[in-house]
C-alpha positions in Angstrom: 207.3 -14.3 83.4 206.7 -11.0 84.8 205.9 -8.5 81.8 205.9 -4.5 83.0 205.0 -1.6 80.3 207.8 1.3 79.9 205.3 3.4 82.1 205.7 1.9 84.6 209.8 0.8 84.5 210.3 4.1 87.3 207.8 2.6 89.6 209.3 -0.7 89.5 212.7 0.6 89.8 212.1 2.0 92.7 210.5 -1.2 94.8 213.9 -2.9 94.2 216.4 -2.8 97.1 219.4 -2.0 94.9 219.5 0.0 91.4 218.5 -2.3 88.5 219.3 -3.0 85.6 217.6 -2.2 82.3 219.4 -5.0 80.3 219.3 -3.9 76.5 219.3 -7.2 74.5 219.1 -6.0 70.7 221.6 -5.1 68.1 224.4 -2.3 68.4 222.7 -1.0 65.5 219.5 -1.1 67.2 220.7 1.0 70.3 222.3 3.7 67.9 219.1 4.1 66.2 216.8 4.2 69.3 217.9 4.0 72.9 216.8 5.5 76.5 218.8 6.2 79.7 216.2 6.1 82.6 217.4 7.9 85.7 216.4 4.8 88.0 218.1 2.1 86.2 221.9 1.5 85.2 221.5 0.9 81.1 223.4 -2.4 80.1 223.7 -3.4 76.5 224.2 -7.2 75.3 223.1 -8.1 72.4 221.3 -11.3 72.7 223.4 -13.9 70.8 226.1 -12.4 73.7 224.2 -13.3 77.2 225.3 -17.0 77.6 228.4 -15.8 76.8 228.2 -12.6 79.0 225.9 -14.4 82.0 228.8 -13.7 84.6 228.8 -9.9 83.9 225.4 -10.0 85.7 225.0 -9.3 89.2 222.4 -12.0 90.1 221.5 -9.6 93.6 220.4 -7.0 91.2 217.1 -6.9 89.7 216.9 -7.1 85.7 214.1 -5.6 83.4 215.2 -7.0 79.5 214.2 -4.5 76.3 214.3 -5.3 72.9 212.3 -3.4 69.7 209.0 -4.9 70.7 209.6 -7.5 73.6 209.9 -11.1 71.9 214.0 -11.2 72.0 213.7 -9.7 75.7 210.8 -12.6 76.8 213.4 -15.3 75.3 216.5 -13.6 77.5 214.5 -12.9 80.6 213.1 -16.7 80.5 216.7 -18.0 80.2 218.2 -15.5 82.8 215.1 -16.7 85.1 216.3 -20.2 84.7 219.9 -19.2 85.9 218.3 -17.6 89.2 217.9 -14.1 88.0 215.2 -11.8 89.4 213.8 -10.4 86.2 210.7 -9.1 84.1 210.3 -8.2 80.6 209.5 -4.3 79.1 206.3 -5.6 77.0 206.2 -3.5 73.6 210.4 -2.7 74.2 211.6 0.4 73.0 209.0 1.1 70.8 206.4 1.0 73.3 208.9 3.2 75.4 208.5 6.1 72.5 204.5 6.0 73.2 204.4 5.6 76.0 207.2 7.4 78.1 209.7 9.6 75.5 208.3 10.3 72.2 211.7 11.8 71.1 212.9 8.1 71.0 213.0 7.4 67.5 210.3 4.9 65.8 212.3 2.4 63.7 
């Protein structure tokens, strides 16, 4: 599995021949807490438990970078959307990484 760090999410973005997606997989309570919007990406919120449920909302011509708090939930989601023909990585460290390492006003939690 593919792992990328939040620094360099923009870069990848823009390699891909359509926009991506950054596929949030933690809790709504999570995302209220601490949450980004990168310009290069189209932000997409399932919570975990939801994907097999949710698998045909995803556009499998689209490329899909998973974040979680620290990147354990998004490894297991971006390993089972690879299985179902997905192109995908993982954000290694998640959104807490993404506070150090890209926007510090992103709350620690």
């Amino acid at each position: 599995m593919e792992q990328i760090y939040p620094a360099q999410v923009a870069q990848w973005a823009s390699q891909q021949a359509q926009r991506p997606v950054l596929l949030d997989v933690r809790e709504g309570w999570e995302v209220q807490t601490a949450s980004t919007r990168p310009e290069a990406l189209d932000l997409v919120h399932m919570p975990m438990q939801t994907i097999p449920a949710r698998l045909d909302e995803l556009d499998k011509s689209r490329a899909i970078a998973c974040l979680c708090h620290h990147g354990s939930r998004s490894m297991q989601v971006a390993a089972f959307l690879q299985q179902h023909g997905f192109q995908v990585v993982n954000v290694a460290g998640g959104i807490h990484a993404w506070s150090a390492q890209v926007d510090p006003s992103i709350p620690v939690y």
